[in-house]
Structures are given as structure tokens and as C-alpha cells.
N, C-alpha and C positions, 0 to 999 in steps of 0.2 A: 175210607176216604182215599181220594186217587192222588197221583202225585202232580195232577195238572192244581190240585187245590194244597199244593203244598207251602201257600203263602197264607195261609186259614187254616188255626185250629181254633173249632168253639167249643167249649168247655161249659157246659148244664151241670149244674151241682142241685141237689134235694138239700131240702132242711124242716126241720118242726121244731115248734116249739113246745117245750119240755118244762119236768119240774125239776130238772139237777141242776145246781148254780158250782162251779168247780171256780175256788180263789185263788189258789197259790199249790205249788209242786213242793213234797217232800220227798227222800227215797227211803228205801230200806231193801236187803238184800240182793236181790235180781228183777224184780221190779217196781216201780213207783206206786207212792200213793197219792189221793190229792184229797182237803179235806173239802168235804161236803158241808153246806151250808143251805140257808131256806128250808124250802120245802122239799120231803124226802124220796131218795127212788121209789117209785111205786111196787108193791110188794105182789107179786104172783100169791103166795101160800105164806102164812107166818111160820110154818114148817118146811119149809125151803129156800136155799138160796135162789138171791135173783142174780141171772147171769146176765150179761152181754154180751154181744159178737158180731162182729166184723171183719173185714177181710178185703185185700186190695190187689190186684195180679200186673207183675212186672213184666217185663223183659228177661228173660234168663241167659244171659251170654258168658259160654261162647254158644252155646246149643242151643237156637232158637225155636229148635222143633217139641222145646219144655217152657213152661212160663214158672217164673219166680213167684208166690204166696206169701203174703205176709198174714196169718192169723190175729186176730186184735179182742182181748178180753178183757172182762172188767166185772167185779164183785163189789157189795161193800164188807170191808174189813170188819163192822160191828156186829155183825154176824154170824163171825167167827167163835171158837169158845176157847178163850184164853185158859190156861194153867199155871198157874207159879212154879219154874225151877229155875232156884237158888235168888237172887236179887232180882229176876227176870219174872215177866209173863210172857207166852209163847202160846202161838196157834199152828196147826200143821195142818194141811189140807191136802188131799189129790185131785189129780185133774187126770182125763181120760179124752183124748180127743181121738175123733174117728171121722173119716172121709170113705164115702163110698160112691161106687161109677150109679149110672143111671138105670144098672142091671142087679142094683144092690149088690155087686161083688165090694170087699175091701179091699181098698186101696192103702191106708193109713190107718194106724192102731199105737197111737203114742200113748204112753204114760210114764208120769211125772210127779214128783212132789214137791213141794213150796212149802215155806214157814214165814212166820211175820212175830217181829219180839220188840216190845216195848219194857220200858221201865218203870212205870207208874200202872198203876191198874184202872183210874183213872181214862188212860189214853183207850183202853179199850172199847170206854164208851160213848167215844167218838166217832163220829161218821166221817169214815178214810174211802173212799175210791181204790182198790188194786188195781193197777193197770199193768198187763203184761202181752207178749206175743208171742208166736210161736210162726217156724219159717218151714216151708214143703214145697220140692218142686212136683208139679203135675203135669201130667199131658193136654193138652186144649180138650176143653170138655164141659158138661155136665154132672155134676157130684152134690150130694147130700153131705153138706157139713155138721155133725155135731162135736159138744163140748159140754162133759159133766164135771163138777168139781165138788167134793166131798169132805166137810170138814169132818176132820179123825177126832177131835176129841167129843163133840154132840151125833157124829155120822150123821148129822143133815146134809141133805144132797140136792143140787141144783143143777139144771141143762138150759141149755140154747141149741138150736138149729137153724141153718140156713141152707137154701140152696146157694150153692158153691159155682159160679162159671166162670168159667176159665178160660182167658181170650187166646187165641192166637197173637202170637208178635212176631210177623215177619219180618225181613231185611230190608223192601222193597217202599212198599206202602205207606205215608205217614199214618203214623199211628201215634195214638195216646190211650199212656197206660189209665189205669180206674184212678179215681181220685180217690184218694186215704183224708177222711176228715180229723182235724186234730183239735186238741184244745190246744196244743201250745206251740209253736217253732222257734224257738232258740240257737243261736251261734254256737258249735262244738265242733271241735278237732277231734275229739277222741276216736274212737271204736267201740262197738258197742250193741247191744239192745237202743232201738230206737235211734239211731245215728246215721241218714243218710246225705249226701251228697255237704259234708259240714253242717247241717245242722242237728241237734237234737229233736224227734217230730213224735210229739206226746200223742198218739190215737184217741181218737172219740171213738170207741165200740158202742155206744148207746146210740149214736148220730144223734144228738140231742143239744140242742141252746136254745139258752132263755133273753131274753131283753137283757137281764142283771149282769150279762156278759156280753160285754159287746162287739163282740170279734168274732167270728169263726174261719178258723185256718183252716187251708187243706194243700197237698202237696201233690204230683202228679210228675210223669215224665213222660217226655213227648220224642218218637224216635224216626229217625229216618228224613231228617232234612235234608233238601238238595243244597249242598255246596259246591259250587264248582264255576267258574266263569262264566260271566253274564248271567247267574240266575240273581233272581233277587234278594240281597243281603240279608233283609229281616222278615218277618213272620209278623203274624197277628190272632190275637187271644182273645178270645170274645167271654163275660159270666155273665152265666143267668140263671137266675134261681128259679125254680120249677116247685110244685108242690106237689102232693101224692098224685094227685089227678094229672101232671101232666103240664097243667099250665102253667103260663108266665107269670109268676109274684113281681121280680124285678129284675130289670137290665140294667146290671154296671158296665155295658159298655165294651169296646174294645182298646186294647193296647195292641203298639207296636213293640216290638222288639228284634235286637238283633242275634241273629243265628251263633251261636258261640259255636256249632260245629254239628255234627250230624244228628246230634240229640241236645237235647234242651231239660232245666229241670222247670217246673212249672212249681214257684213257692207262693202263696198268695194269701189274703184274708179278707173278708166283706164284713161291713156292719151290717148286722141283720135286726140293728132295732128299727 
């Protein structure tokens, strides 16, 4: 988009509808869980975890000639194989994330490990959502995103893949970053996992909502306004929701807004019943 259209950004967001219905946010150590409820993630293998993944590409400043990656994952917790030590039960899982260019060279070869501990054993056999991310700067490009996670106490093992693209964000040109879909955006000061521009912003790595939730949020940033005399103080935000094919489900329409300064956060949600 040129900067003659720098009074217009429209914003196409995808959506399906799914069988995960997500209630209410708990935490536990370094990332969140959320319990699951209705009808259950659908299962790949009863011998394998089901992954999710996701991924949303920023801005990276001060070095624009790299984009910021946010990674966005999600398992269900009952999945896991609990152990009792001492008054506790405990799961410990690894996870293996790997980025490679379009030439199959590696780019990225993280690994990591997580635990998840409850007190009752009980809670185990609950359907909890892990939601967690993982952050990598990249070059603008084309990459083969995977991500395996392996629970250590059954060594059942699960993957996702995506292709990975990765935009340019120049100085120049208005631009808007990918939209990150979420279940949840919340008010926070903190610092953090999940903590951008003051709010708390929960990912949806499944891109998935059902009627039973009526909301769907998503977050996005938009860079490169013109400010300066005589241009025009606000801007305008158009959503439309698209379906796999492409077409128009539905138009909510356009907002105005005004320019807070060269970049803008875009925080929003649509009912998609």
C-alpha cells in the first residue's frame, strides 16, 4: 500500500468455525492454560499429541531490514502423562522448534523444556489448552516452520508445520503488520509473555471459534503514518471477514480514527455468531 492511501487501511481477517469452545484463563508456570469445554479438539493419532501453530510477523526496530516473529502454540494438557512427586503430580514435555529458508538450509534449532504440576490428580483429567510462544527475529522471506513437542514421561510425540512468510517492514510505506488472532485481550501493565502495547493478548494458534464464544479478538500494528502539517489527522480501518475460498462472509464496516503518531496499535473484536 502507497502512502498516497495513507488515510486507508483495510484489514481482511479469516475465521472457521471449529469445535474448541475456550471459558475462562488460568496460569501455571511460563505459560497459560485455558479449560476446554463441549466438544473436543479433534484428534490426528490417539498416539500422538495434537499440536497447534501460529505465528504473526512485526516490525523489528531499530533494524528494519529484520522482522520481529511471534511463534504461537497450543496442546491439550490431558494428554500429558502426570507422575506423582511428593504432594504433587507433574508432566514434563520437550519441544523442538526448527525454521528452515526455502533452500532447506537451517535457520533456527531451538530447544526447550516445560512442566505443568497440579495438585489433585483429578485435574489431570481435565481438558486444559497450553498456550505458549516463542519469539525469533528473521530476514524477509520464505521458511518452513516446524514445531515437535514430546511428552518425557509416555515419549508420545506431536508436530505442526507451517509455512513461515515473513514480510518486509519498511520505514516508508504504510504498512500493516499480520493480525495475531486471540481468544482474549486484557488490560496489563506488566512485562511479559504475552504483554504487548499494555495489554495481555492470549493467541489462538488453532484460528478456531465457535458460535458458544462470541467474540473473536485479534491485534495488529499498523506503521508509517504520515504526520506532519496539513496531512489528514485520522485514518480509517475497514473488517471483513473472508472464508477459505476467499470470499466476503461479512462487512463490519469502516472506523475512523485518529493518528496517535507514526504508528498505530490496531486492538479489535467482531461477533462472529
Amino acid at each position: 500500500m502507497r502512502k498516497k492511501f495513507s488515510h486507508l487501511c483495510a484489514c481482511s481477517w479469516e475465521w472457521a468455525k471449529g469445535s474448541i469452545f475456550l471459558l475462562s484463563l488460568a496460569s501455571t508456570l511460563l505459560f497459560c492454560l485455558f479449560p476446554l469445554t463441549g466438544e473436543a479438539i479433534p484428534q490426528k493419532s490417539p498416539h500422538s499429541l495434537n499440536v497447534g501453530i501460529d505465528y504473526a510477523c512485526f516490525q523489528n526496530l531499530p533494524d528494519t531490514s529484520q522482522s520481529y516473529v511471534e511463534i504461537y502454540y497450543s496442546f491439550n494438557r490431558r494428554e500429558l502423562k502426570f507422575t506423582q512427586e511428593g504432594q504433587t503430580y507433574q508432566a514434563k514435555f520437550f519441544l523442538n522448534l526448527i525454521i528452515e529458508d526455502k533452500l532447506g538450509n537451517m535457520v533456527e534449532n531451538r530447544m526447550w523444556n516445560r512442566g505443568s504440576k497440579v495438585n489433585r490428580w483429578e485435574e489431570t483429567q481435565i481438558d486444559y489448552l497450553i498456550l505458549d510462544q516463542a519469539e525469533v527475529i528473521l530476514k524477509p522471506g520464505d521458511y518452513l516452520l516446524k514445531l515437535s513437542v514430546t511428552d518425557l514421561g509416555s515419549e508420545r510425540q506431536g508436530e505442526a508445520s507451517s509455512e513461515l512468510k515473513v514480510k518486509a517492514f519498511g520505514e516508508e510505506d504504510l504498512q500493516l503488520s499480520d493480525l495475531e488472532l486471540a481468544f482474549q485481550i486484557d488490560p496489563d501493565t506488566s512485562t511479559g509473555t504475552f504483554i504487548k502495547a499494555g495489554r495481555k493478548i492470549l493467541p489462538n494458534p488453532l484460528g478456531v471459534f465457535t458460535h458458544r464464544r462470541e467474540m473473536a479478538y485479534f491485534y495488529a500494528e499498523l506503521y508509517n503514518l504520515i504526520v506532519s502539517p496539513g496531512a489528514d489527522p485520522d485514518y480509517l480501518l475497514s473488517f471483513t471477514v473472508l472464508d477459505s475460498a476467499g470470499k466476503k462472509v461479512k462487512d463490519f464496516g469502516t472506523q475512523t480514527r485518529e493518528k496517535p503518531g507514526n504508528s498505530a496499535v490496531v486492538l479489535s473484536g467482531i461477533n462472529v455468531t
